[in-house]
C-alpha positions in Angstrom: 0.1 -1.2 -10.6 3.2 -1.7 -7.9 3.1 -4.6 -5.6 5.9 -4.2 -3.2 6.7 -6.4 -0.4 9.4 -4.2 1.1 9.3 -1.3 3.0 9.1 1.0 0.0 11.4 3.7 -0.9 10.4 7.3 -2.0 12.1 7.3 -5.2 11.1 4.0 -5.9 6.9 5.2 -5.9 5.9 5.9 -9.2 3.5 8.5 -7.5 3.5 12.0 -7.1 5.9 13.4 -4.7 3.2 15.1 -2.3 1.6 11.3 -2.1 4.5 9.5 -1.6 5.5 11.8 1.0 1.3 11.3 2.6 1.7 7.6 2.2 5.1 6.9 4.0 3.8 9.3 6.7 0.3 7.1 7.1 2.9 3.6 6.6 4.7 5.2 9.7 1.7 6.5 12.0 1.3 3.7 14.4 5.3 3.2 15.1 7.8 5.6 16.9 10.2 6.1 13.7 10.8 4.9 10.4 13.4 2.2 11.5 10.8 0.3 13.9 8.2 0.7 11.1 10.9 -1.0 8.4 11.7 -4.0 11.5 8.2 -4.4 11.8 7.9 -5.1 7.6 10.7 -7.4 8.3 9.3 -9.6 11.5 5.4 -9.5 9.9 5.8 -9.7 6.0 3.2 -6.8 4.5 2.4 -6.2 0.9 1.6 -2.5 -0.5 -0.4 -2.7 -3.5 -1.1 0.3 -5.5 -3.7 0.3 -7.9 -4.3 3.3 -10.2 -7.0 3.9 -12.5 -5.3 2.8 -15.2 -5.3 -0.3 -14.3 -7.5 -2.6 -16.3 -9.8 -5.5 -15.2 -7.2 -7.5 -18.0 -4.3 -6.4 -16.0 -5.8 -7.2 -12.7 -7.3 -10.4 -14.0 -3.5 -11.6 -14.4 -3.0 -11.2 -10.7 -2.6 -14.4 -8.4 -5.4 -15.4 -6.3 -3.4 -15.1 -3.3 -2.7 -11.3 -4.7 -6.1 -10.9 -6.2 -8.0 -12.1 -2.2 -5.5 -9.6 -0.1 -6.7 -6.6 -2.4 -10.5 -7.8 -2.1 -9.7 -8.2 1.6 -8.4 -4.8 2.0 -10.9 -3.3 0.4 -13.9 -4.8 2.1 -12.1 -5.0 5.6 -9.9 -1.8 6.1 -8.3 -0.9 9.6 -8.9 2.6 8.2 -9.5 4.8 5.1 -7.7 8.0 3.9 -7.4 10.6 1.1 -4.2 11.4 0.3 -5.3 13.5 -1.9 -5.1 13.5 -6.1 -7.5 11.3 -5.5 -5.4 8.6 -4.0 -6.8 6.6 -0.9 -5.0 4.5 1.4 -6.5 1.4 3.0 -4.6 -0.1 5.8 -5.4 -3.5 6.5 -4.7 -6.9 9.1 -4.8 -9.6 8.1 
């Protein structure tokens, strides 16, 4: 699991390169260019959580409730839906 509360950096994903390269793209979609997308993370904090299947129910057990309620949130109230593929999804949500 990552939990990142920046705008995250390529080499910084522990994911495969063709996903990191689909997520930062989809991250980037509704702004003009990465630097207005990186202002916005700074004027409206935002939290990318990536869960992979390893992941246990243990592990995500350990999480805060305040972490634990924006994944249930995200997942039951997405602005959209994607494969990136590798079986990766991204849900993009506002909260």
């Amino acid at each position: 699991m990552q939990l990142i509360n920046h705008w995250p950096v390529s080499n910084k994903l522990a994911l495969p390169e063709t996903i990191k390269q689909s997520l930062l793209a989809h991250l980037r979609q509704a702004f003009d260019d990465e630097a207005t997308a990186k202002a916005f993370w700074i004027e409206c904090p935002s939290t990318l959580i990536i869960i992979e299947e390893s992941d246990t129910y243990s592990l995500l057990s350990k999480l805060s409730e305040t972490t634990l309620a924006q994944i249930k949130f995200a997942i039951s109230n997405p602005e959209y839906t994607e494969e990136l593929g590798m079986n990766f999804t991204v849900k993009i949500s506002v909260k």
